[in-house]
LUMDREN-743028 format. One record per residue (C-alpha): residue in one letter; z, y, x; residue number from 0. Coordinates in steps of 0.001 Angstrom, whole numbers. Layout:
<pt><type>A</type><up>Z</up><north>Y</north><east>X</east><seq>NUM</seq></pt>
...
This chain:
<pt><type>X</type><up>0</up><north>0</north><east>0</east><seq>0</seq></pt>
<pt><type>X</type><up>745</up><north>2701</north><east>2689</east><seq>1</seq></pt>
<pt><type>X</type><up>-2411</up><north>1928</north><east>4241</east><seq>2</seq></pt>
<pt><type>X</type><up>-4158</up><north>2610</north><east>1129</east><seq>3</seq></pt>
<pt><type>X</type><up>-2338</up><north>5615</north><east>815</east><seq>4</seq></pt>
<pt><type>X</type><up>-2996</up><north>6737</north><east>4101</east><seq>5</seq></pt>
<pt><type>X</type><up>-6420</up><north>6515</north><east>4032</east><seq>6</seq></pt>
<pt><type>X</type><up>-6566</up><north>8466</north><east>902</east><seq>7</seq></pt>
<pt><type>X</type><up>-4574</up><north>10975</north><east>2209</east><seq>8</seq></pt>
<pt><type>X</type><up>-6658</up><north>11156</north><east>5395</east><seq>9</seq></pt>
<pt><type>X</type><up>-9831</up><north>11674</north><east>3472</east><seq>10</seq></pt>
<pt><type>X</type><up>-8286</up><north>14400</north><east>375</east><seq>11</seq></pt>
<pt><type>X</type><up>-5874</up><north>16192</north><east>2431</east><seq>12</seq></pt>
<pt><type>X</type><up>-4682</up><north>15133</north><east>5894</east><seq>13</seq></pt>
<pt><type>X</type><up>-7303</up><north>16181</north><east>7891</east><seq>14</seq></pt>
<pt><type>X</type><up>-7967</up><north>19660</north><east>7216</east><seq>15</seq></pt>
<pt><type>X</type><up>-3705</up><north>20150</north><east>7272</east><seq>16</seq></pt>
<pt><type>X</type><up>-4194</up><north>18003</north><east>10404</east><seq>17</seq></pt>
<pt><type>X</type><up>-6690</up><north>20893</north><east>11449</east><seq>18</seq></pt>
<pt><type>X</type><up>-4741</up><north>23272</north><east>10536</east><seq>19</seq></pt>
<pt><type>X</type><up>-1660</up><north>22561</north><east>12304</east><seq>20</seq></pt>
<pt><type>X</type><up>-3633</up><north>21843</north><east>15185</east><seq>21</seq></pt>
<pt><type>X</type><up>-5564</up><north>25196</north><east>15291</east><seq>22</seq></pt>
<pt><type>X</type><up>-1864</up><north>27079</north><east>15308</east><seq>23</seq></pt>
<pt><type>X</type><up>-1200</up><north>24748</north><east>17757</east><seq>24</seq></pt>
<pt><type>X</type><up>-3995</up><north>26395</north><east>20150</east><seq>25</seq></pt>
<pt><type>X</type><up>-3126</up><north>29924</north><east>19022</east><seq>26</seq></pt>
<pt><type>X</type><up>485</up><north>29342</north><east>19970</east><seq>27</seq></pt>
<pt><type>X</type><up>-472</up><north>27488</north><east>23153</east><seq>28</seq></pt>
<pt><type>X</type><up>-2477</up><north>30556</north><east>24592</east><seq>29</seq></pt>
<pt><type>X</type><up>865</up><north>32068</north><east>25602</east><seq>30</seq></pt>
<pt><type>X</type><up>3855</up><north>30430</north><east>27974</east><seq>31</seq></pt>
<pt><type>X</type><up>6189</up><north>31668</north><east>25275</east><seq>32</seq></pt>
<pt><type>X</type><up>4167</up><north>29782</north><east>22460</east><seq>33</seq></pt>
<pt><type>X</type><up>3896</up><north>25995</north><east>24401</east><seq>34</seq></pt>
<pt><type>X</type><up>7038</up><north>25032</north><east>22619</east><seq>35</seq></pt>
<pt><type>X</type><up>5386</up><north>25568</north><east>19017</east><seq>36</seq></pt>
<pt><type>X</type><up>2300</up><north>24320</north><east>20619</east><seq>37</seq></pt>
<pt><type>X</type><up>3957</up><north>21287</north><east>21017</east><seq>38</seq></pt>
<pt><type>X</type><up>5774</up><north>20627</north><east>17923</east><seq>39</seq></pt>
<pt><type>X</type><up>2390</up><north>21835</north><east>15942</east><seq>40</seq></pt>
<pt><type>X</type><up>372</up><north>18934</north><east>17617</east><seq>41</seq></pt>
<pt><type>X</type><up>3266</up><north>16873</north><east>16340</east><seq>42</seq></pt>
<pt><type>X</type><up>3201</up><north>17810</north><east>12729</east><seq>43</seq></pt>
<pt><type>X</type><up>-537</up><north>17341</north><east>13299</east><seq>44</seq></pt>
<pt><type>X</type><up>65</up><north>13921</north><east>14255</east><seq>45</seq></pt>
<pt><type>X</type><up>2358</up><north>13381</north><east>11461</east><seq>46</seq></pt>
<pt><type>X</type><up>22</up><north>15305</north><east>8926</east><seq>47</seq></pt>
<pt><type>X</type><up>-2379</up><north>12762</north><east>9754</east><seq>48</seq></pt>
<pt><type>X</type><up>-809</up><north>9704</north><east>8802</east><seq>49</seq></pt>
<pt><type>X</type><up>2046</up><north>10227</north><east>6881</east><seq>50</seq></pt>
<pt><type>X</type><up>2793</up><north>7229</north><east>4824</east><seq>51</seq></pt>
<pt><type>X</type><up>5302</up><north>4406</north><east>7020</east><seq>52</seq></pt>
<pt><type>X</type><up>6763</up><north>7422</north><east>9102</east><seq>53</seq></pt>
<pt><type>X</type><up>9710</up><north>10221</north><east>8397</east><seq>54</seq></pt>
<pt><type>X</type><up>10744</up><north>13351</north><east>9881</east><seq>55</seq></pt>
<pt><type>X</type><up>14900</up><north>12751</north><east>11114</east><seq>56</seq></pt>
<pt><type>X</type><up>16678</up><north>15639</north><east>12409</east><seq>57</seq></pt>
<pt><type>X</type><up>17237</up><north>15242</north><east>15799</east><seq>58</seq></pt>
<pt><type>X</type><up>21369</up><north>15611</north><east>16435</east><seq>59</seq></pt>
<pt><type>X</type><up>21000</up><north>16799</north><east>19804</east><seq>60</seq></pt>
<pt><type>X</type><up>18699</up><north>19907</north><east>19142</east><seq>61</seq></pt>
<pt><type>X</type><up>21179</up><north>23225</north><east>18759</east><seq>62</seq></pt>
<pt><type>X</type><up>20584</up><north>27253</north><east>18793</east><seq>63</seq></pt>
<pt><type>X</type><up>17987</up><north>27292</north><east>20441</east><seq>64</seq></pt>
<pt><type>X</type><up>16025</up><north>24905</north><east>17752</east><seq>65</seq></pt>
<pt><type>X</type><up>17592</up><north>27302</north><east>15131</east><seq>66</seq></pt>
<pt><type>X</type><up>16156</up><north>30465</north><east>16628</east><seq>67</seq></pt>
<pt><type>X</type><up>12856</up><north>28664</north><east>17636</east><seq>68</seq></pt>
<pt><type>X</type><up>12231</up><north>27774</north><east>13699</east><seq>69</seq></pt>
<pt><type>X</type><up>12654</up><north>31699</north><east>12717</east><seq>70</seq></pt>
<pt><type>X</type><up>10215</up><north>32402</north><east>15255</east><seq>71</seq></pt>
<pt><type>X</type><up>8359</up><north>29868</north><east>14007</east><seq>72</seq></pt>
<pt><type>X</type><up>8380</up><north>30856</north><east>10616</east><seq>73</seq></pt>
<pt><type>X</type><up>6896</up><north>34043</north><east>11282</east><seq>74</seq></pt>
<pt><type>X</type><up>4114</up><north>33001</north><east>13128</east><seq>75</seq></pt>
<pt><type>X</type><up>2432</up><north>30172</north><east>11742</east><seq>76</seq></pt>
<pt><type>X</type><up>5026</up><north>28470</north><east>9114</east><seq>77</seq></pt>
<pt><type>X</type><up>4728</up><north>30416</north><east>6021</east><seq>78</seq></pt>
<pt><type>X</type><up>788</up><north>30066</north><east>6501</east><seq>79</seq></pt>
<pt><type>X</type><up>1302</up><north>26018</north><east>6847</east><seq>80</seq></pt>
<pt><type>X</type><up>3552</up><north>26074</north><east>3930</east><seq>81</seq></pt>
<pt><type>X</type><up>1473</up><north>27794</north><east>1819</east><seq>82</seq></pt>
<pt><type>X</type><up>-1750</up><north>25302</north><east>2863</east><seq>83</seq></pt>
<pt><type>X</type><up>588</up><north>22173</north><east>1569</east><seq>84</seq></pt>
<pt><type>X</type><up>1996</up><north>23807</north><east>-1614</east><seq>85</seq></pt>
<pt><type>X</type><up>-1556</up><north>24792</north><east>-2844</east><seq>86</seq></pt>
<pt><type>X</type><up>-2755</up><north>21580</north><east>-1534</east><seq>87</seq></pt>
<pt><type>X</type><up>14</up><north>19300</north><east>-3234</east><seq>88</seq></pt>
<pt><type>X</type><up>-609</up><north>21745</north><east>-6606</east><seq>89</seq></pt>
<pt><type>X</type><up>-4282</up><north>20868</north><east>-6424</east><seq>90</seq></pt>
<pt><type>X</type><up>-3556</up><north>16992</north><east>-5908</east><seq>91</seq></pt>
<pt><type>X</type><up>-1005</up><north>16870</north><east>-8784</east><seq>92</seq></pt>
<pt><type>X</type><up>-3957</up><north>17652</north><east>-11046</east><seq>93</seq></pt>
<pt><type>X</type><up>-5189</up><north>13808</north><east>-11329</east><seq>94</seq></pt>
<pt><type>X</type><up>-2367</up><north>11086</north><east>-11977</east><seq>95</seq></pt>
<pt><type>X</type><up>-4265</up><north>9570</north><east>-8847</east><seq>96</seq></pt>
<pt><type>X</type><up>-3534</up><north>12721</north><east>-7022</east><seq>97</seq></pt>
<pt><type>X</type><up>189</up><north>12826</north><east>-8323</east><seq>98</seq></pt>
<pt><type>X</type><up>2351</up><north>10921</north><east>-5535</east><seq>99</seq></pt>
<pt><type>X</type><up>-184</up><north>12733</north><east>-2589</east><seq>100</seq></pt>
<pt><type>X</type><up>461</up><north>16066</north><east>-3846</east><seq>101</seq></pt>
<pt><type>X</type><up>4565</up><north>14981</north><east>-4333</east><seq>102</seq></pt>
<pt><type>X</type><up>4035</up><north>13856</north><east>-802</east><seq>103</seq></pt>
<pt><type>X</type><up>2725</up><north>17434</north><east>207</east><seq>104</seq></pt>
<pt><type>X</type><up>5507</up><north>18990</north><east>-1455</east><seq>105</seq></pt>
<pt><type>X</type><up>7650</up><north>17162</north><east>848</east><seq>106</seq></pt>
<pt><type>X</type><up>6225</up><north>18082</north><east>3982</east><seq>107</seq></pt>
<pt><type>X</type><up>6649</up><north>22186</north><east>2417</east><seq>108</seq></pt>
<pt><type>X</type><up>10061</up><north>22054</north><east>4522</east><seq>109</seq></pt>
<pt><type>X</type><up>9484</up><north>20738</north><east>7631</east><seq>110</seq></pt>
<pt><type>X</type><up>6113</up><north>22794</north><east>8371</east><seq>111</seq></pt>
<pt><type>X</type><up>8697</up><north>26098</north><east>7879</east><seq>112</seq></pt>
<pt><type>X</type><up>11437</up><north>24716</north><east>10523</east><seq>113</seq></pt>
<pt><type>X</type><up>9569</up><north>22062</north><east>12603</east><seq>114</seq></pt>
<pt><type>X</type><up>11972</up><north>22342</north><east>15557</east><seq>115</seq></pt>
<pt><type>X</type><up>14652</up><north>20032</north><east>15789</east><seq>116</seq></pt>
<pt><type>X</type><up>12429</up><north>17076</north><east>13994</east><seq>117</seq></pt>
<pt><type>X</type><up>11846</up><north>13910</north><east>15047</east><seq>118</seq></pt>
<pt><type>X</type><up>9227</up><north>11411</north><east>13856</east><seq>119</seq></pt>
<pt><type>X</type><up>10126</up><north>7706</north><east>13648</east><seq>120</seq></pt>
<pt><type>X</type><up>8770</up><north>4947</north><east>12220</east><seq>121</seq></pt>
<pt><type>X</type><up>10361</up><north>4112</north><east>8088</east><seq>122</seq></pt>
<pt><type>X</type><up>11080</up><north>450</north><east>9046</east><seq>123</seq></pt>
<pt><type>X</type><up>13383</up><north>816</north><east>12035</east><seq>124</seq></pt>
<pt><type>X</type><up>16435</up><north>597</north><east>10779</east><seq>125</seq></pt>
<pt><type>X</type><up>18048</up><north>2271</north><east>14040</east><seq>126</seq></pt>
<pt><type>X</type><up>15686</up><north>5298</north><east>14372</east><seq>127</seq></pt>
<pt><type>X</type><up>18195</up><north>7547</north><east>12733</east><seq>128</seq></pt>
<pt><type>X</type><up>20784</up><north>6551</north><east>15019</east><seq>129</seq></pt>
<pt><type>X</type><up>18969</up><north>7093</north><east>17964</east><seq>130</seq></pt>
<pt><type>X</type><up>19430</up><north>10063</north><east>20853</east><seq>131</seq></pt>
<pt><type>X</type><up>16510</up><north>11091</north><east>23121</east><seq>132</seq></pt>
């Protein structure tokens, strides 16, 4: 079923959110100060992708500096992101086909606004949410 699901959501809606965490990505990655969000953009990318089997933990060692990172986040390229998955999940909801894609959009409508301090792991692994990097 998730591979179903994925594939569906790689053809309606992950790629182009895919592209467009990846083009904020570059934009961010043009400065030293940006390569941080560079690299957690590539990872929502990544994760925007291929959604279904995977979740987004928070990661219990990230602190202030994760906290202050999201804000400037938020600024630059989160609200934009944010809106691209709420109009995206509203346009999915439209057909009951479209209805758990577009709930699944709606999900991902926090974590593009405060990426930092995220983790991706696998669903089945029952001891990626106790794991430390």
């Amino acid at each position: 079923m998730r591979l179903l699901l994925n594939i569906i959501w790689l053809v309606l809606c992950g790629f182009w959110m895919a592209v467009g965490y990846a083009f904020a990505g570059v934009l961010l990655a043009i400065t030293i100060i940006g390569i941080p969000f560079a690299i957690a953009s590539f990872r929502m990318a990544n994760f925007a992708l291929w959604p279904f089997g995977r979740r987004l933990v928070d990661e219990p060692a990230s602190g202030t500096f994760a906290a202050i990172g999201n804000i400037i986040w938020l600024v630059l390229a989160g609200w934009w992101l944010a809106l691209g998955h709420i109009f995206t999940g509203l346009a999915l909801c439209v057909t009951i086909i479209g209805i758990p894609l577009g709930i699944a959009n709606f999900k991902l409508v926090p974590v593009s606004l405060m990426p930092l301090g995220k983790r991706i792991v696998d669903a089945d692994d029952p001891y990626a949410f106790m794991r430390v990097r």
